[in-house]
N, C-alpha and C positions, 0 to 999 in steps of 0.2 A: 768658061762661064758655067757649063756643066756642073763641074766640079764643086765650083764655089757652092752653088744652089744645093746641093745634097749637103753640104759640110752645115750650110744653116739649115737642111730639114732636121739634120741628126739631132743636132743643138735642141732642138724647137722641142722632139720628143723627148727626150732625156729629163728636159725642164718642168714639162708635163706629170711623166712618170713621178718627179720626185715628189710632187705635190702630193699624189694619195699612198707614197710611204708612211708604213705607220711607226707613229712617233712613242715617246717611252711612254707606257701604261700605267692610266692613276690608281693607284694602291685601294684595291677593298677596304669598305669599313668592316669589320668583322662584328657579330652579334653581339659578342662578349664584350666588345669595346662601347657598345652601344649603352650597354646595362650599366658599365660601371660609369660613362658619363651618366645617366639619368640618377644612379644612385648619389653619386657626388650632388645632384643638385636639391634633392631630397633634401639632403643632411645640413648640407650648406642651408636650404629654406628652414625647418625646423631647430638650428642653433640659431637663426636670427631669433624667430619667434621667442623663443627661453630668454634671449637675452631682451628683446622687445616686451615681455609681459612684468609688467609693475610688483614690486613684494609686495603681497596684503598681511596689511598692520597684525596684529594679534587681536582676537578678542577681548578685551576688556572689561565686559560688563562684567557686574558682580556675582557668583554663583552663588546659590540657592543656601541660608543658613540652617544645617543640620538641627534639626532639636535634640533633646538628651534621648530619644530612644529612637535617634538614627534615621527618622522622618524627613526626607527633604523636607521643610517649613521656608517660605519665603515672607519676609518681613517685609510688608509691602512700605515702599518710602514716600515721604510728602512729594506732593508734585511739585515742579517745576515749571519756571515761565518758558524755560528754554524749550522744551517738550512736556506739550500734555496730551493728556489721552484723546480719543475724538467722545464728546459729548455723548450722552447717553440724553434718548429724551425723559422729559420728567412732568411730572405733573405741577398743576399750577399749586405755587408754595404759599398764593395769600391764605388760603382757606383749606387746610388742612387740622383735621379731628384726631388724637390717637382717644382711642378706649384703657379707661385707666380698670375700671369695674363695676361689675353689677353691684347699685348698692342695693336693691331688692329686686326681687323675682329671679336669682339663679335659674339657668336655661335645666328643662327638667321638671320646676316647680308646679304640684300636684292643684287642679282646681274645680270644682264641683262644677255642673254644666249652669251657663247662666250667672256665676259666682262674681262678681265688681271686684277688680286688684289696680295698684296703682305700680308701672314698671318705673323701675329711675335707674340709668346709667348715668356715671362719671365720666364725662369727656374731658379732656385736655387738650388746649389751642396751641397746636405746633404750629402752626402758619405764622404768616408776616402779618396779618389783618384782624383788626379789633373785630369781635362780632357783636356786633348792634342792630337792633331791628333785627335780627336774623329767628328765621320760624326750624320749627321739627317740623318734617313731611314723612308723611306714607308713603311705600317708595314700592311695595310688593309683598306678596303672599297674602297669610290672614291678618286681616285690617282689626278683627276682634273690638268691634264695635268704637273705636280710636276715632277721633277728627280727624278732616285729608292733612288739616297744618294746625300746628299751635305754636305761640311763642312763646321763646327760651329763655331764663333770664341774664340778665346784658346789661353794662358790656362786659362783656371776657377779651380781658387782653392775652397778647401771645404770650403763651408761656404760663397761661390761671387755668385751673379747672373751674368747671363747673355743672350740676348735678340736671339733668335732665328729664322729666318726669312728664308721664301721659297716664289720663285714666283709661282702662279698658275692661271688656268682660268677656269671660271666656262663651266662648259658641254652647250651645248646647246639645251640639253633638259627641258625644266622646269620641277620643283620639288625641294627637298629636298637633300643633299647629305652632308656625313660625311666622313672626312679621318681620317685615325689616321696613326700614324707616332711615332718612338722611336727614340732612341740615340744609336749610337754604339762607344765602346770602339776602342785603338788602335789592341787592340790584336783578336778583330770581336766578342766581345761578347757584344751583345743588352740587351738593360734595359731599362725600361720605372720609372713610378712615384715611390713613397714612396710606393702605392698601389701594385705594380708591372704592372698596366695598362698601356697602350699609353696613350699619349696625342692626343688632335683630331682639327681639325677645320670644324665648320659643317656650312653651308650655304643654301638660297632659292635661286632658281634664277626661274627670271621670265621675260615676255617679257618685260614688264613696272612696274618702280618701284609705289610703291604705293603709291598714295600721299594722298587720306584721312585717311590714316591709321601713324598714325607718328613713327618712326625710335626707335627704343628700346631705352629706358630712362633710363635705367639700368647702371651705368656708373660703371665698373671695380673698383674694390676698391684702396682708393691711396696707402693704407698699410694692407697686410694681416696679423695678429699678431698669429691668429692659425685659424686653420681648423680641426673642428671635425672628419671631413668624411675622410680626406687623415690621420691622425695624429690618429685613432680608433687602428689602431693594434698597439699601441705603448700607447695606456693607460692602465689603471688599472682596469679590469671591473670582479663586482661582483655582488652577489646576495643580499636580506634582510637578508637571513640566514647567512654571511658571508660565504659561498661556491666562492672560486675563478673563477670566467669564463674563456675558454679562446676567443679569438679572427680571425676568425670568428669562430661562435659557430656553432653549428648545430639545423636545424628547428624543432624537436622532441625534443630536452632536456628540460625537463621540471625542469628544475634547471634555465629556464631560458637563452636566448643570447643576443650578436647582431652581426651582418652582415653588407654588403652591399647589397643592393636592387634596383640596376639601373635600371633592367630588368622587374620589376615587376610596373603594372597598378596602380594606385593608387586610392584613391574613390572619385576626382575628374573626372577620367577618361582618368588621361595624366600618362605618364612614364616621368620620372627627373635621368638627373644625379645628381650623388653627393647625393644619398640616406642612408642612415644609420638607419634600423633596429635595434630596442629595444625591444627585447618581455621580459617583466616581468617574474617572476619566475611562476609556473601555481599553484598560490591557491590565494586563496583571499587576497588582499591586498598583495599578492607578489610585488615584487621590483628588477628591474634589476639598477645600478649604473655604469657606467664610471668615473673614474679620473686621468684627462690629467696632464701631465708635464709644468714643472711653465713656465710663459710667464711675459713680461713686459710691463707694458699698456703704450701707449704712450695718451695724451690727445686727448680729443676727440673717447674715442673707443666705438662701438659697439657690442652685441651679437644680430646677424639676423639668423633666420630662419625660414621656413616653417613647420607648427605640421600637421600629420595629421596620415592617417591609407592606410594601404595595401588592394584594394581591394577584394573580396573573388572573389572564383572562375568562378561564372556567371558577373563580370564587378559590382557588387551591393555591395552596403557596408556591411558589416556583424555587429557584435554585442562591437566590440571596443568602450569601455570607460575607458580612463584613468586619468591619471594628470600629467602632462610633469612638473619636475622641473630643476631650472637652481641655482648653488651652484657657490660662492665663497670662496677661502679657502688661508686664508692668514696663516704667520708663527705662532704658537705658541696660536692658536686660532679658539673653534670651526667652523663647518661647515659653513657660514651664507648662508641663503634660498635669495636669490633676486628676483625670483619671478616663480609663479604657474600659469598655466594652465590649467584646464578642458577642456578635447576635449572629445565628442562624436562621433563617424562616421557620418558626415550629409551629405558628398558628395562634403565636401569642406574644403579647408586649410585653418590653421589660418596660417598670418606672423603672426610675433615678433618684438619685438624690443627693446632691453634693453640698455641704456644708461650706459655707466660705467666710464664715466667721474671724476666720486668721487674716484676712485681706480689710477688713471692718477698717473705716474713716479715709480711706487709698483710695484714689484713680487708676484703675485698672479698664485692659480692654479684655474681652473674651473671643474665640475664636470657637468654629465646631468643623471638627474633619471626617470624613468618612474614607477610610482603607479598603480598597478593593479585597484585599490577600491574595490567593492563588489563582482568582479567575474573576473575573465582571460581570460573570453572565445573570441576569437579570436583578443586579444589584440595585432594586428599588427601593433604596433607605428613606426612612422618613425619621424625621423628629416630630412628635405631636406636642402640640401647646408646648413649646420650650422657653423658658421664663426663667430670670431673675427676681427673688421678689424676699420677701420677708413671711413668714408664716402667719 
């Protein structure tokens, strides 16, 4: 029995022992193996994505049409129902005035202190609304002994002129003096231009008229055919990049504006009505573009204006160099250039004068551009009183 019992303790350890022999050893991952799994799944992830992202189409829209002296010029197209632009707001279209011209008292006109004159401007009803019962109102400055309201004669349908007329008498203080005066509907709501400004009449009066100084030579034009300055918020104005502008723009956009600029000195030294603000888009050789609605030239028309720049803030001309251009644009055919400008700030304006007599009985539109050339920097362009008109 002895025997037996040992032969099963031997057994018993043996079986023991075997259990914490160690068995074949699992294989290291090594580092290098590590990397090139991660890098496999990198690759593997970014070939899905390439084959997961969509082709995009080609651009299609139309690029910009060159004019003959190499201008990007973009021919702005009719709109569409499919896509229109987002609204611009607008003024109310019943009762709108354009100013056709002074038929007496040119602004300027010389008058003894105390002296009785009778003002009459020519307005024209561009609005949708007949004016009837509609009065003249005093609206600011010097009243020059005027009534607060008088009535107009009426009715003037859209689209009639008609001659507007107050008596008044100059102060008798010598000096200078401006009134401005609106229109009022039947129902008491005032409106003044296309602009939304009054109209004015501004006068000297002095104790003796001057006589070696002769009488403004300036004579009222017999037809005005368009006016840039009244007629701007109703053009099409963009940039070289084809970025639409809008109207008036703001003096920081550097996409480029224009404005009106009555207020502001200019680098002759004088303030003007009738100003119109063009600043270029702000990089080199930027470009700011207007283009007005078709007109019909009667024979004989001209394009006048004065070019020139805004002056900087101590009264001295700053670093404005541009190139004023002026565009005709008939149906069904490019841009054509009629003529270029180079102005520098020197302290003084160029006029103009372009004859468009060869255009005479045609629907044409006009456009006006200002070219940056080699730098933006303080390219404050103006056109003064810019007009279409007949002499």
């Amino acid at each position: 029995m002895k025997k037996v019992w040992w032969q099963f303790l031997f057994f018993g350890i043996v079986v023991l022992a075997a259990c914490n022999f160690p068995g074949a050893a699992t294989p290291a991952i090594s580092e290098d193996a590590v990397q090139t799994a991660a890098a496999m799944t990198v690759q593997a992830a970014l070939t899905q994505a390439v084959q997961a992202t969509p082709t995009v189409a080609p651009n299609t829209a139309p690029s910009p049409t060159p004019a003959a002296n190499g201008v990007v010029f973009t021919v702005t197209p009719a709109p569409t129902l499919a896509k229109s632009p987002t609204p611009q707001p607008t003024q109310d279209k019943c009762n709108v005035a354009h100013f056709v011209t002074d038929v007496t008292v040119p602004d300027g006109t010389v008058f003894k202190p105390g002296e009785t004159f009778t003002k009459t401007w020519r307005l024209k009803n561009v609005g949708t609304c007949t004016w009837e019962n509609y009065t003249l109102v005093f609206d600011s400055g010097a009243k020059m002994g005027g009534p607060a309201t008088q009535s107009i004669p009426g009715p003037v349908a859209p689209g009639a002129v008609v001659d507007v007329s107050v008596d008044l008498v100059a102060p008798t203080q010598e000096g200078t003096y401006k009134g401005y005066w609106r229109l009022r509907d039947d129902k008491g709501v005032l409106f003044g231009l296309t602009t939304g400004n009054a109209f004015w009449v501004a006068i000297k009066v002095a104790k003796e008229k001057p006589t070696a100084t002769p009488a403004p030579t300036l004579v009222p034009p017999a037809l005005l055919i368009l006016d840039f300055y009244q007629d701007a918020p109703n053009a099409t104005w963009y940039n070289g990049s084809g970025d639409t502008l809008p109207f008036p723009g703001a003096s920081g956009d550097a996409r480029g504006f224009a404005r009106y600029a009555d207020v502001y000195i200019l680098e002759d030294g004088n303030a003007y009505d009738s100003v119109l603000e063009t600043h270029p888009q702000w990089i080199d050789h930027g470009s700011i573009i207007g283009q007005y609605d078709t007109v019909t030239l009667p024979p004989n028309a001209h394009f006048r204006a004065s070019l020139g720049f805004i002056a900087a803030t101590n009264g001295v001309c700053g670093a404005g160099d541009v190139y004023f251009r002026f565009y005709i644009l008939k149906p069904n055919m490019p841009p054509l250039l009629l003529q270029e400008w180079h102005k520098a700030c020197d302290g003084s304006l160029l006029d103009v004068d372009v004859n468009l007599s060869a255009y005479a009985n045609q629907s044409v539109r006009f456009a006006l551009q200002v070219d940056a050339g080699d730098s933006s920097a303080q390219d404050w362009a103006v056109w003064v009183q810019p007009v279409v008109s007949t002499p």
